[in-house]
C-alpha positions as CSV (number, residue, x, y, z in Angstrom):
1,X,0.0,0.0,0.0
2,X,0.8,3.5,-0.8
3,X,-0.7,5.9,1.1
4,X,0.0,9.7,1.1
5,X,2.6,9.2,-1.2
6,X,4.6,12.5,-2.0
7,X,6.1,11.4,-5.1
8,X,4.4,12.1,-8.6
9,X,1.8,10.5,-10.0
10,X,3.2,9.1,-13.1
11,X,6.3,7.3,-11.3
12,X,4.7,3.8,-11.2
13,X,4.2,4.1,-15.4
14,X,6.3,2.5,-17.9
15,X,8.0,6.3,-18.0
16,X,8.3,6.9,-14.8
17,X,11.0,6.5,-12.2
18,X,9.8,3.4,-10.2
19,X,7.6,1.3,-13.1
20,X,5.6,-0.9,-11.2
21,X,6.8,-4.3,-12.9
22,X,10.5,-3.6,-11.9
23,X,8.9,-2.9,-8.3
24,X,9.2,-6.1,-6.8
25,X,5.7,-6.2,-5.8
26,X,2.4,-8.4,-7.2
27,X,-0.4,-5.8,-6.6
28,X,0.1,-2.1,-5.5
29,X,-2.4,-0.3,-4.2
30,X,-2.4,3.9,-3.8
31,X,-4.8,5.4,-1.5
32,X,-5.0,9.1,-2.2
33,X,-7.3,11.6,-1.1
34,X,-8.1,15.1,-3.7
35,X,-7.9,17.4,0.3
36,X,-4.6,16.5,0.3
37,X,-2.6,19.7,0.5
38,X,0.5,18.5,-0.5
39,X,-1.0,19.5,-4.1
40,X,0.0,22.7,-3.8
41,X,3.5,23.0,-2.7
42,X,4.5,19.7,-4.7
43,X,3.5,20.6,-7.8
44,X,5.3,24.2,-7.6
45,X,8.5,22.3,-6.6
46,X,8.4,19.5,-9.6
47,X,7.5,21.6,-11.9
48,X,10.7,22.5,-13.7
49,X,11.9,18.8,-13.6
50,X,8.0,17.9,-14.9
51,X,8.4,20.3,-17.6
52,X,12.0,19.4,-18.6
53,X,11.2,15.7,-18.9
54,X,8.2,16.3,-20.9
55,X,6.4,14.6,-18.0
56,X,3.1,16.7,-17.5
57,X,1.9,14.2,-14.6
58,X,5.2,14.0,-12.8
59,X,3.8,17.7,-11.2
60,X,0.8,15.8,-9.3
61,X,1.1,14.4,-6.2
62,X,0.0,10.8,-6.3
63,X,-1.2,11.5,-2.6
64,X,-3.5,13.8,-4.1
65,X,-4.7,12.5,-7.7
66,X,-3.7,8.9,-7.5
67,X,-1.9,7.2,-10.1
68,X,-1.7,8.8,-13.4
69,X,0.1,7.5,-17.0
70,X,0.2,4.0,-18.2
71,X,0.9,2.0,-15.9
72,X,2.7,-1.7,-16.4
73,X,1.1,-5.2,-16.3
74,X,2.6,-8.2,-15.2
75,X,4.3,-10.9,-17.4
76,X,0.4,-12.2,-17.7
77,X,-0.5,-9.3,-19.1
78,X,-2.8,-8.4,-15.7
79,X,-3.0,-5.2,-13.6
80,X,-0.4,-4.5,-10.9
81,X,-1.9,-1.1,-9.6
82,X,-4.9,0.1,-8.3
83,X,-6.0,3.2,-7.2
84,X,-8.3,3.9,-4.3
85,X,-10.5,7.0,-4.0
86,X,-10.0,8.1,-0.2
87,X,-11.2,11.7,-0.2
88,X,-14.3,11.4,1.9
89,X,-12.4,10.1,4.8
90,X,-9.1,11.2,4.8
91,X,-9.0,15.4,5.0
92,X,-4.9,15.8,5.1
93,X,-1.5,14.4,4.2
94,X,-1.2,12.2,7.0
95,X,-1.2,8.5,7.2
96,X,-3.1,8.5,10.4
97,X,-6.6,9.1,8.8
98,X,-5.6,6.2,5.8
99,X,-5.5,4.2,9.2
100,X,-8.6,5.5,10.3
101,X,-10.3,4.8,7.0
102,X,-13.3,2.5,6.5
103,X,-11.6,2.4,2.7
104,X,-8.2,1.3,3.9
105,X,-9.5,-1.5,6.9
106,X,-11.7,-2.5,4.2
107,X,-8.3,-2.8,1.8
108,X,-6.2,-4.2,4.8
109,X,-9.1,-6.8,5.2
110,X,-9.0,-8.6,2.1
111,X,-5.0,-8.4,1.9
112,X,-5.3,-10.9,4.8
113,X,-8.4,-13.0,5.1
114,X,-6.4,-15.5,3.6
115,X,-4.3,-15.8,6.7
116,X,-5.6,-18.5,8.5
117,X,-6.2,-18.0,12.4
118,X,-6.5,-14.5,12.2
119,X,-8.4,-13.1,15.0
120,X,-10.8,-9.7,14.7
């Protein structure tokens, strides 16, 4: 899980800096809420680099927007990242309200029911 991540939103694409099939992991999942003020200030400080690289979504916080760009599939050809909506519950950049979520228990939930003897 990924949440209030402060890099850009087009670093898990095939263009960006960490492409999410060289990651390492099977499933990635970025929880982002649109009150995140890290908007502001992030997208004033990458957007030289953003503009120089020809990378128009690299100036959005992924804590703010989610995940933008094409992103990579596995070697079966099926969806590595997800992107969960998080704005009605989580009102700043802090990972203390993902926590707090109903979206993210729900998320942390299903990671693990597999897990067997796993108490409530």
């Amino acid at each position: 899980f990924l949440l209030a991540a402060g890099v850009g939103a087009d670093e898990m694409s095939v263009n960006g800096a960490f492409p999410a099939n060289r990651v390492g992991a099977k499933r990635i999942t970025v929880c982002y809420s649109a009150k995140d003020p890290i908007k502001v200030g992030f997208g004033f400080a990458e957007l030289i680099p953003g503009v120089w690289n020809l990378r128009p979504h690299s100036i959005l916080a992924m804590a703010a927007v989610g995940l933008r760009g094409k992103t990579p599939t596995n070697e079966n050809g099926e969806k590595i990242c997800y992107a969960v909506n998080c704005t009605s519950e989580v009102p700043h950049h802090s990972v203390h309200f993902y926590f707090k979520s109903q979206a993210f228990s729900n998320l942390l939930k299903s990671s693990v029911s597999h897990v067997k003897n796993l108490q409530a």
